[in-house]
N, C-alpha and C positions, 0 to 999 in steps of 0.2 A: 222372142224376136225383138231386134231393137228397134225403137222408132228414132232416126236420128232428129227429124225433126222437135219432135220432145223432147230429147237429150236440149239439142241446143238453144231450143227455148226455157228451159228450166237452167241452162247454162246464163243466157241475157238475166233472165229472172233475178238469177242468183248476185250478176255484176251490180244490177241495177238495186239490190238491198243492199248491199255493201258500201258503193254509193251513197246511197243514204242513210248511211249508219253514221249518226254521230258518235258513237260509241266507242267505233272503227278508230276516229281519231285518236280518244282518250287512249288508247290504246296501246296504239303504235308510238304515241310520243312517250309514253309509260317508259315502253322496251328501248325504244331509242335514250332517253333517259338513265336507265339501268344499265346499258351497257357502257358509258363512261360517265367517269365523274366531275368533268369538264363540259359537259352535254347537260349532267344535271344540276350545274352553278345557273344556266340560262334561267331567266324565266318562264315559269311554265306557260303561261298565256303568248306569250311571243313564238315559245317553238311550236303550239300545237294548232297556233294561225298557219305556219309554213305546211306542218302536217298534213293539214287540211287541205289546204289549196292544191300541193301536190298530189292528194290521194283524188281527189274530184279532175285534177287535169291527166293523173292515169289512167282513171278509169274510165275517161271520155275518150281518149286517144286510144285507148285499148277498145273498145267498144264502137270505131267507126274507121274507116279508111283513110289511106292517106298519110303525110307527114303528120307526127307526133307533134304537141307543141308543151315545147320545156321552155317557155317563159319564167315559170314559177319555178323550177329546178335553178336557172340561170340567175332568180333574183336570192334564191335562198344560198345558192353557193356564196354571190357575192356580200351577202350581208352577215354570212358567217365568217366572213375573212375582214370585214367592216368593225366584228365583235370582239376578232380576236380570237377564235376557238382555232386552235389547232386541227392541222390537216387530219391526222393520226386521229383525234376524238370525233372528225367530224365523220371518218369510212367508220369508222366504231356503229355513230348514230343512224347510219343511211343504211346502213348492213342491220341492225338489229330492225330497225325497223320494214325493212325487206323483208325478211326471215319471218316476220312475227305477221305482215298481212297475208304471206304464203300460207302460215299453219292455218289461220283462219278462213282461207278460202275452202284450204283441203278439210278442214272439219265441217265448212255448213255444206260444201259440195256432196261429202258422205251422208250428213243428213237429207239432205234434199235427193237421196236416191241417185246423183250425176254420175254414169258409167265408169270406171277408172280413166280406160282410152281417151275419153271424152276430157273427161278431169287432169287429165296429165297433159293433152292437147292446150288446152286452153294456160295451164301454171307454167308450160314452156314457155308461152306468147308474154304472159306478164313477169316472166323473168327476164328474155330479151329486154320487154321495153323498161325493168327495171335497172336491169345492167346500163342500157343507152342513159336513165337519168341519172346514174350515178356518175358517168362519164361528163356529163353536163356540169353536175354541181362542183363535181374537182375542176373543170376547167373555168367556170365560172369566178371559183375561188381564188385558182390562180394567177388569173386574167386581175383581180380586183385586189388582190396580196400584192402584185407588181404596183398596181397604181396609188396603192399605201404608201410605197416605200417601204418593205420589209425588213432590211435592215438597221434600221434607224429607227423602225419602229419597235422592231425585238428588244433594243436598249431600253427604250423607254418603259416598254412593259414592264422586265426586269427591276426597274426604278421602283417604278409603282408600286409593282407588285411585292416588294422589299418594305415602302414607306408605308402604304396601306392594310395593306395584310400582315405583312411579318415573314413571309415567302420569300425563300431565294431558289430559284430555280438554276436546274443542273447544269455547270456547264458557262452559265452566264454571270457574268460580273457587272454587281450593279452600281453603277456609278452615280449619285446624285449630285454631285459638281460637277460632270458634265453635260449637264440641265443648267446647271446654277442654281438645284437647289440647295441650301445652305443651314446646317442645324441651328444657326443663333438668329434665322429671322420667321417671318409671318406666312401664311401662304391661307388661299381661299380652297378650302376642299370642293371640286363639282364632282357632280354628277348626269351622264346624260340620258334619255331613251333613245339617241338617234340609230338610227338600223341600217340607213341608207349609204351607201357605199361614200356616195359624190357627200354628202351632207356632213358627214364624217370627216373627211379629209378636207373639209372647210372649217367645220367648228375646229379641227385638228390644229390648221395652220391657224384660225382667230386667235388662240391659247397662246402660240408660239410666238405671235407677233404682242402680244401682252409678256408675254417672259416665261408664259406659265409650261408646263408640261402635260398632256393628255394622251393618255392609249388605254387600248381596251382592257379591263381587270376584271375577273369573272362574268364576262357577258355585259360590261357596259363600261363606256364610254368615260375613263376616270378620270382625275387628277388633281395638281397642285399648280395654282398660278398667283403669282406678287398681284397682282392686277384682273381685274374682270371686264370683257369685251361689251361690246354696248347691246348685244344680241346674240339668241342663239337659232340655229336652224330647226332647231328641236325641243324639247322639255330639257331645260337643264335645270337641274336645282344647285344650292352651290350655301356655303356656310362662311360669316364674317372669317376674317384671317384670324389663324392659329398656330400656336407654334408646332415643329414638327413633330414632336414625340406628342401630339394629340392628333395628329394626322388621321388615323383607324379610326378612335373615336369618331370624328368629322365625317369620317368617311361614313360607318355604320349609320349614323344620323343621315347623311343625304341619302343614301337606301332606302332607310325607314320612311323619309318624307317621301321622295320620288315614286315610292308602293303604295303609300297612302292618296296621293293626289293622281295617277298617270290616267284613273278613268275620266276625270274631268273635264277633259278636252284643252286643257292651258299648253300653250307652246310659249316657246320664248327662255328669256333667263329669271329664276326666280330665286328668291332669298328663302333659305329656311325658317326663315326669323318669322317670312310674312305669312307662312303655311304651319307654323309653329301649333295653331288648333287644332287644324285638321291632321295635324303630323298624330297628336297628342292621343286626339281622339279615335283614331284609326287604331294605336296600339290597345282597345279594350272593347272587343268585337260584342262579348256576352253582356255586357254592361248595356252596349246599342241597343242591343235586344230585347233587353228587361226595359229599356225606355220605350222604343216601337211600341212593344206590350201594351205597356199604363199607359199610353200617351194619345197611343193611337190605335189602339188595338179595335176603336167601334168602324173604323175606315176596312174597305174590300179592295184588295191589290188587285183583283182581276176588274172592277169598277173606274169603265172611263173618267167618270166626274169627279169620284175618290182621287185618282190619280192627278187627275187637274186641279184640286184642291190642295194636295202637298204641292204638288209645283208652284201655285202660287203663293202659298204661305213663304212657302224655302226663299222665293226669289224677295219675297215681301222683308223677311228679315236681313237677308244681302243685300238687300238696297238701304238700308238703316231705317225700316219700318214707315219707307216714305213712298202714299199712293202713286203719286206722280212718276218718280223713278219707277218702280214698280210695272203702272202700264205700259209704261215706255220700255222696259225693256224686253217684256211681255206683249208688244204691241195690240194690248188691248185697250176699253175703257178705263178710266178710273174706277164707275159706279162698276164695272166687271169685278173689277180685281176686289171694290167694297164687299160685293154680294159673296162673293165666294167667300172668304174671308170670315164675313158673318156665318153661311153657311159649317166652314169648318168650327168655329166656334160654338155652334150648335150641336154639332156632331162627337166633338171632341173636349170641349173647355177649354179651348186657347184664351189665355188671355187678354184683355184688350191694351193692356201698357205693363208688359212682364218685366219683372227689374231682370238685370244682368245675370245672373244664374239660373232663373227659368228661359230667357233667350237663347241662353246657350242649351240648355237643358232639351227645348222644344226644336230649335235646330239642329242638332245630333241625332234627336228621333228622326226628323223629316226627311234629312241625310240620309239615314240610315234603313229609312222603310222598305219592308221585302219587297216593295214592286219596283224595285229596283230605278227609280225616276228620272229622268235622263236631265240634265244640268240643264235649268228654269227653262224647261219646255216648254 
């Protein structure tokens, strides 16, 4: 005899692990991912933020009455039209990922004992409300593809996508003097993280009003401009001018930096020249590691006071190893920031006036340390 009560308490049971499965996420962004390969140019950290948010405002809306709320369907269409993915790549990733949270419901439901009747009742309800977000994020898209300017912007891609990559796409003729860009002069390579629709079409037009060219090229925000605007709405990073047949190069260099610096927290326009270290140092991950190791390997990352000892070190050598800067930007004491200081010394060997290659040596570990440290906390 069935108890329905149990069924659909071990049915909630089941939404509310899911829910809380971060796992869940990695997951579905995987399959979404794998099912096109315009899906999988994005960065992985940026789609499996969208993932996530969507899969926590499903299973909320699924799990209580009332109007659904697809804010997060609504922001993710239009920043996919912001990036530039393709409508066709984008039903690819909203459909595989569909597909791949259904198998997983249906597999821990059979685990968990949940009747079929039961089980099929409930994967009906979350395919409605998946079909309703899939309808969202297309009209979201094309709601924010109009506000682009799509056609004008398809050209530019085209450009880019030709100058930068080496790409010409089917169909499309890519015109670089109808840019004005021109193979015997200079041009600054950017690049941006902006995601934000409106943001987008601001840094878009600053570009245009300098001479330069920008649209999306594999998930970000690209281009070529004579001239650089006095600001950006976003992380831009961007490389002295060069001439066009270095274009890719430039280009692959502002990726490399803009990956190395995005968790820092910098907004604004920045030169690669002035991230040039940290560009540097970001391409030899194991090398980090082996320095953590020796360097600091007597410190505990799960250790509040450990952790506030690299923070203060890290912030102690960014400020040019000077107390005062230091507390101040640390709004503490001086004698705070001395004690510590000593402390890690103690602890570790730092030393007291390191020449130039131990500075850099002992800031790359501190950088780099597993507990992950959040910028001079």
């Amino acid at each position: 005899m069935h108890h329905p009560q149990t069924h659909e308490d071990a049915l909630s049971g089941l939404l509310a692990d899911l829910a809380r499965d971060e796992r869940l996420a990695d997951d579905v962004t995987r399959a979404a991912r794998v099912g096109d390969p315009e899906i999988a140019r994005l960065p992985w950290e940026e789609s499996r933020r969208h993932v996530d948010a969507l899969l926590r405002a499903g299973f909320a809306a699924f799990t209580r009455d009332g109007e659904p709320d697809f804010a997060e369907a609504d922001r993710f269409g239009a920043e996919r039209a912001a990036l530039g993915v393709p409508v066709a790549a984008l039903l690819t990733g909203v459909h595989a990922g569909r597909s791949r949270v259904l198998e997983v419901a249906v597999s821990r439901g059979r685990a968990a004992g949940i009747p079929y009747d039961v089980m099929l009742h409930a994967l009906l309800r979350l395919d409605r409300y998946g079909i309703l977000l899939e309808r969202r994020v297309v009209d979201a898209y094309r709601a924010a593809e109009r506000d682009l300017g799509r056609d004008h912007r398809e050209a530019r891609i085209a450009v880019l996508r030709s100058l930068l990559l080496g790409e010409e796409r089917e169909g499309v003729v890519a015109d670089p003097a109808r840019f004005g860009l021109r193979p015997g002069e200079r041009y600054h390579c950017v690049v941006s993280d902006v995601a934000d629709p409106a943001a987008a079409r601001r840094l878009e037009q600053a570009f245009a009003r300098c001479g330069g060219v920008l649209a999306p090229v594999a998930g970000r925000l690209s281009g070529l401009t004579p001239r650089l605007p006095a600001d950006s709405p976003a992380l831009t990073v961007c490389t002295p001018a060069v001439p066009v047949d270095q274009a890719p190069a430039a280009y692959a260099l502002c990726l490399t930096t803009l990956r190395s610096v995005r968790d820092r927290g910098l907004t604004g326009l920045h030169s690669v020249v002035g991230l040039a270290t940290e560009t540097a140092l970001a391409a030899q991950p194991l090398l980090a590691a082996f320095l953590g190791e020796a360097l600091l390997g007597a410190l505990d990352p799960r250790d509040d006071f450990h952790r506030d000892l690299v923070a203060t070190a890290l912030a102690y050598l960014d400020h040019g190893q000077r107390l005062d800067r230091t507390a101040d930007a640390l709004h503490l004491h001086p004698n705070t920031v001395r004690y510590r200081l000593r402390r890690l010394q103690e602890l570790t060997g730092l030393p007291d006036h390191p020449s130039v290659p131990e500075t850099v040596r002992w800031w790359w570990a501190l950088r780099s340390w597993p507990a992950g440290t959040p910028e001079h906390r």
